[in-house]
C-alpha positions as CSV (number, residue, x, y, z in Angstrom):
1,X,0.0,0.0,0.0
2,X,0.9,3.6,-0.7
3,X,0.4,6.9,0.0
4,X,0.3,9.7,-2.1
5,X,-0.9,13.3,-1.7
6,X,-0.8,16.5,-3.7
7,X,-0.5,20.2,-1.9
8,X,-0.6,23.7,-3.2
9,X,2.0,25.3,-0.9
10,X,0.8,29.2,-2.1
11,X,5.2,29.7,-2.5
12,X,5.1,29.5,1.5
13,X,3.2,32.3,2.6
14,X,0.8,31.3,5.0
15,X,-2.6,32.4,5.7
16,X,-1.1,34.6,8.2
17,X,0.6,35.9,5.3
18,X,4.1,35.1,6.2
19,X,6.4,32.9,4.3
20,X,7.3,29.9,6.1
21,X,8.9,27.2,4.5
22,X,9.4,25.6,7.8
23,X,5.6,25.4,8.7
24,X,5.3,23.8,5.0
25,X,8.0,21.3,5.9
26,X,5.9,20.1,9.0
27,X,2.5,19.6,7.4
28,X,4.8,17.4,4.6
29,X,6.0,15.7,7.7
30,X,2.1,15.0,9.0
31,X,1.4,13.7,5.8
32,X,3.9,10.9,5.8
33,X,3.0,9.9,2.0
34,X,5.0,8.4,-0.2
35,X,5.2,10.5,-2.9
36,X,3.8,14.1,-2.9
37,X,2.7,16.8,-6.0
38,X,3.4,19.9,-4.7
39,X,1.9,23.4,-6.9
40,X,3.1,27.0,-6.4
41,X,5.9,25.3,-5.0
42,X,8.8,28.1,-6.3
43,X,8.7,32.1,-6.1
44,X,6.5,33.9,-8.9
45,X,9.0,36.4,-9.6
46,X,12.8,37.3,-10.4
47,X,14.7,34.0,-10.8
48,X,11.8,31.7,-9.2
49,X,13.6,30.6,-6.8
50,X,12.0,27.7,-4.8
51,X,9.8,28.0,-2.2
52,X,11.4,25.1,0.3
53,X,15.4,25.9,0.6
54,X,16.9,22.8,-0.6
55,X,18.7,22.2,2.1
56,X,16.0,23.0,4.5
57,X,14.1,19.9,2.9
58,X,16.9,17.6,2.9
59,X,17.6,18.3,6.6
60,X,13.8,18.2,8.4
61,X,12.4,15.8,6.3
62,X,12.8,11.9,4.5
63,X,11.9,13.9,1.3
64,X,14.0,14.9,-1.7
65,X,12.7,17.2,-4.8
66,X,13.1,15.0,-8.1
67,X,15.7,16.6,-10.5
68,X,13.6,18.3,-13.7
69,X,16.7,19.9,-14.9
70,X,15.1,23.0,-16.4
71,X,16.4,25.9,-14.1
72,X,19.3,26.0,-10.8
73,X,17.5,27.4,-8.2
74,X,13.9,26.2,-8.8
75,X,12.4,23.1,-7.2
76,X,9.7,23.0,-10.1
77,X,8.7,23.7,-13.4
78,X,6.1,26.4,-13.6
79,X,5.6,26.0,-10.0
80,X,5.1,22.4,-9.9
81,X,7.5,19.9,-8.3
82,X,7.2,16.0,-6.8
83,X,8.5,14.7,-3.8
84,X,9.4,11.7,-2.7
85,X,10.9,9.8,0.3
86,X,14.6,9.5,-0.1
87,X,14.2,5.8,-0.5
88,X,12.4,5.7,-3.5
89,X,14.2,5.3,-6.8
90,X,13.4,7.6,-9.7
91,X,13.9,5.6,-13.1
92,X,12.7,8.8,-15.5
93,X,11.3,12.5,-15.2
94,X,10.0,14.8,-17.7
95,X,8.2,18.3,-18.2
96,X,5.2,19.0,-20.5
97,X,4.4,21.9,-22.1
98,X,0.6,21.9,-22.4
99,X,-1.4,24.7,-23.7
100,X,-2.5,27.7,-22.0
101,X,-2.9,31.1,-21.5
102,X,-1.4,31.6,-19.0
103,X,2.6,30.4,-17.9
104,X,1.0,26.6,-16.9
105,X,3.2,23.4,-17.4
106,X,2.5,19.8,-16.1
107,X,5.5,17.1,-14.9
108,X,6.0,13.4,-15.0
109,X,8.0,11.2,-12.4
110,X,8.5,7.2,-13.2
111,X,9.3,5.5,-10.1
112,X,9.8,2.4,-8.4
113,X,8.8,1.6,-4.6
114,X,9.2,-1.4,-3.3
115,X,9.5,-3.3,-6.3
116,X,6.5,-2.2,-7.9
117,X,6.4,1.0,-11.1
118,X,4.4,3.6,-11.0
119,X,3.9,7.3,-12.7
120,X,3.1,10.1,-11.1
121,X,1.4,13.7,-13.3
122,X,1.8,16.5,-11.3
123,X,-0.5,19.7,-12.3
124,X,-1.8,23.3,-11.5
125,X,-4.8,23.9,-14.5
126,X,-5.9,27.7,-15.7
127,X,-8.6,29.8,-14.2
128,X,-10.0,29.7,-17.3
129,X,-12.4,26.7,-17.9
130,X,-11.7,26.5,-22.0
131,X,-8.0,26.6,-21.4
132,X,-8.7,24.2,-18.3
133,X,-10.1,21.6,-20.7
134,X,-7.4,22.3,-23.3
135,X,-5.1,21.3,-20.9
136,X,-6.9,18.3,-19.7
137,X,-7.1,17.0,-22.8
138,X,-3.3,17.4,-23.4
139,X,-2.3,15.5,-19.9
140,X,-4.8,13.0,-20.5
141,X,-2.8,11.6,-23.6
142,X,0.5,12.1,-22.3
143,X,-0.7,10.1,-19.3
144,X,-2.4,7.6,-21.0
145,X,0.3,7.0,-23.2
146,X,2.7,6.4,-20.3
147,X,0.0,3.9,-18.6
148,X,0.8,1.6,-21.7
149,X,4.0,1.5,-20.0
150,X,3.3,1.3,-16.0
151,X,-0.2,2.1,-13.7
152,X,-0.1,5.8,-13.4
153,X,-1.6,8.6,-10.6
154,X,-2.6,11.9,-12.0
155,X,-3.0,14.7,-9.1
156,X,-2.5,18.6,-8.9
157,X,-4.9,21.9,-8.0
158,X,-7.3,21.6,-11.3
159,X,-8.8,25.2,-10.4
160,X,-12.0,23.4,-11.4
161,X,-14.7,24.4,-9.3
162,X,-17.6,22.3,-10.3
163,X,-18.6,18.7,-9.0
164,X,-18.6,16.8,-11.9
165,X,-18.3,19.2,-14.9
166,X,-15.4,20.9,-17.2
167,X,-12.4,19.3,-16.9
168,X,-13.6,16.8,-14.3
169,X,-15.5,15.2,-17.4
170,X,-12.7,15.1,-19.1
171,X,-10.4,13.0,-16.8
172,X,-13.0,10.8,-15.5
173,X,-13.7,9.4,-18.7
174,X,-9.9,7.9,-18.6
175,X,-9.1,7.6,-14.5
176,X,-10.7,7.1,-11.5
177,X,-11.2,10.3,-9.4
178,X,-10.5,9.7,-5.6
179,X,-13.1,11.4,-3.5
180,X,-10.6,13.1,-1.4
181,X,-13.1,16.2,-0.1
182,X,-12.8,20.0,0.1
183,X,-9.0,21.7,0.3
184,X,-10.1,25.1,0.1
185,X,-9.9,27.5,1.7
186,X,-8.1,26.5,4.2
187,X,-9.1,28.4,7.5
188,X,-13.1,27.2,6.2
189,X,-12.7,24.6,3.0
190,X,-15.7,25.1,0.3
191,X,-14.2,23.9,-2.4
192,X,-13.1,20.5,-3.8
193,X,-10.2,22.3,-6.0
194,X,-7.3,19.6,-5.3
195,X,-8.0,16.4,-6.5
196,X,-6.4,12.7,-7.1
197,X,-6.9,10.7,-9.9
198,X,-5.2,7.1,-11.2
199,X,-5.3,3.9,-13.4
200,X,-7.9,1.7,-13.3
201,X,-5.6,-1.3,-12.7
202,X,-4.8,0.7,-9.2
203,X,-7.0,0.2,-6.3
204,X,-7.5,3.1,-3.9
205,X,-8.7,2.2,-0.3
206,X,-9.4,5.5,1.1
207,X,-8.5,9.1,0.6
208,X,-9.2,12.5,2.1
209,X,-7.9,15.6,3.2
210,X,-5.2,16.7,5.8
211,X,-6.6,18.9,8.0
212,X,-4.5,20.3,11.0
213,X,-4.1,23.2,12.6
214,X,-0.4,23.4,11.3
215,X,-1.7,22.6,7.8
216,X,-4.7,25.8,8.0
217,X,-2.1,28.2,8.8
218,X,0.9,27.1,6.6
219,X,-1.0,27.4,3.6
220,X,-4.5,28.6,1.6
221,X,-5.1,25.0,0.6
222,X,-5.4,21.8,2.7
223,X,-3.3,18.4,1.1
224,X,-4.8,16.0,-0.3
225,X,-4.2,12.4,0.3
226,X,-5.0,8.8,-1.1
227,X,-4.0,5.1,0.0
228,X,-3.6,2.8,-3.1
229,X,-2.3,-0.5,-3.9
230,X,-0.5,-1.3,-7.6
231,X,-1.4,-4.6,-8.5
């Protein structure tokens, strides 16, 4: 069995407003998953540095940021980034350019955990619903082509506010959506924004979301979580 979770760190800054990658660090910690998306996980401006000092990671937690080669300082590409336990061996990596109109990109880590493959899609979708779809579309054939290869797990912030509509059509017609429950906001969630999705061949157990009182200050979303088992 293994855990998974995907969190949009807002680039540290709390709901208190303060950047804290230290606060981020300990609600990783809580989550004890296995392998983790993170979104808005390196500064918006100047070089886009990233959010979580290396070294900070590497020292207060079992988690390492998998290499995507694309810039020095940044832990992600267009803000996303995957994390996984320092045990856990990464076989390939990759970016995707997907369209949008806004600076949006999607990422691909192939792994192997205790004998057993899997790929994971980290994402963070457009605000607007066409480009949202766009986009959807574009991950979904990426991803599915990968699945040929090994079972894959699709998460990220989809920015898709509807229950079952837009892009949410899209992806469930390929993958099974894990009902993982409302991430924001996180001081009073209402929306079901962050979601988890994954093969058919993979069995998810349970899922929800991480709700503490360190993760409702560190950031403006709540993690999301999933147990599965790859057959």
């Amino acid at each position: 069995m293994l855990k998974v979770a995907s969190y949009n760190i807002h680039k540290g800054i709390g709901t208190d407003r303060r950047r804290n990658p230290g606060r981020i660090i300990d609600v990783l910690n809580e989550i004890d998953a296995d392998i983790i998306a993170l979104q808005e996980a390196d500064r918006r401006f100047g070089a886009r540095a990233s959010a979580i000092p290396e070294k900070l990671l590497e020292m207060q937690s079992d988690y390492r940021a998998i290499p995507l080669d694309v810039q020095i300082d940044s832990m992600g590409w267009h803000g996303n980034a995957l994390l996984v336990r320092k045990s856990v061996s990464v076989i390939e990596h990759d970016i995707m350019h997907i369209p949008c109109l806004e600076p949006r990109g999607a990422i691909m880590g192939h792994f192997e955990i205790d004998g057993k493959q899997l790929a994971v899609f980290g994402m963070h979708l457009d605000l607007s619903g066409l480009w949202r779809r766009r986009q959807a579309a574009a991950i979904v054939r990426l991803a599915q082509q990968k699945e040929q290869d090994v079972p894959v797990v699709l998460m990220g912030d989809l920015n898709e506010w509807s229950a079952a509509s837009g892009c949410l059509k899209d992806f469930s017609r390929a993958f099974e959506m894990v009902d993982c429950g409302r991430s924001f906001h996180s001081r009073s969630p209402i929306a079901t924004l962050d979601r988890i999705m994954h093969s058919k061949t993979i069995q998810s157990s349970a899922g929800g979301v991480h709700d503490s009182p360190a993760a409702r200050k560190a950031s403006d979303h709540l993690p999301v979580w999933a147990q599965i088992a790859i057959d």
